[in-house]
C-alpha positions as CSV (number, residue, x, y, z in Angstrom):
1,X,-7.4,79.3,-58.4
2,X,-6.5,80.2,-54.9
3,X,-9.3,79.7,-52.0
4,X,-10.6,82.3,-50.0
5,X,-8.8,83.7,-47.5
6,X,-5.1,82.2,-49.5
7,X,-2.8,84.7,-50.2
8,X,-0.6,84.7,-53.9
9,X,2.6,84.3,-53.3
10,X,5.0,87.3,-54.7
11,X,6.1,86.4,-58.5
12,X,4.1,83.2,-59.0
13,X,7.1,81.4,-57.0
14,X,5.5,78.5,-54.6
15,X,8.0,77.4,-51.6
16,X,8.1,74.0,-53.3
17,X,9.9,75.5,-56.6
18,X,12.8,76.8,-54.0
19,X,12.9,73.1,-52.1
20,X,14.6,69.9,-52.8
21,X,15.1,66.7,-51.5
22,X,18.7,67.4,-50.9
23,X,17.9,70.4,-48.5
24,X,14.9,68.7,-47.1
25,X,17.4,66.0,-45.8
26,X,20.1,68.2,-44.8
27,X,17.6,69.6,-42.4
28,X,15.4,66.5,-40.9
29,X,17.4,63.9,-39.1
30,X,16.1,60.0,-40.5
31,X,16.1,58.8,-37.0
32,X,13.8,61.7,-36.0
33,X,11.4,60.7,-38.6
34,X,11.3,57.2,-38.0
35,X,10.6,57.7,-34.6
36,X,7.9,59.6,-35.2
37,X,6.1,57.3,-37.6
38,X,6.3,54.9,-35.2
39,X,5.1,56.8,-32.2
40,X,2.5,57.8,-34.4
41,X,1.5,54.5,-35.8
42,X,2.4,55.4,-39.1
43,X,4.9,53.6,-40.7
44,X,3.5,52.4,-44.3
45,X,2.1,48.7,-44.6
46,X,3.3,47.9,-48.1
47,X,6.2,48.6,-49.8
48,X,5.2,51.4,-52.4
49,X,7.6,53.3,-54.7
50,X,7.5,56.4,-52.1
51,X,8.0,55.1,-48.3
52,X,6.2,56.9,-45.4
53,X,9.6,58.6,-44.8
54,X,10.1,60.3,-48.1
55,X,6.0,61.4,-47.9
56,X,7.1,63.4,-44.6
């Protein structure tokens, strides 16, 4: 159920069902992002199954 104030996007289609992994790092440098978690303080702690990177 959308919230108020969302708008339904055309054919039920959500951006994520056009989106991959492959284009997402096509388009975003890795040294980019790692130099923004760290500038941010937020490069992940542990070691988990998805890393800070891939969560961006």
């Amino acid at each position: 159920m959308p919230r108020p104030g969302w708008r339904k996007q055309p054919e039920d289609s959500r951006l994520t069902d056009h989106l991959s992994i492959g284009v997402l790092t096509r388009t975003s440098q890795r040294e980019l992002i790692d130099w923004i978690l760290i500038s941010t303080g937020k490069v992940q702690q542990r070691i988990r199954l998805l890393p800070s990177r891939v969560m961006i």
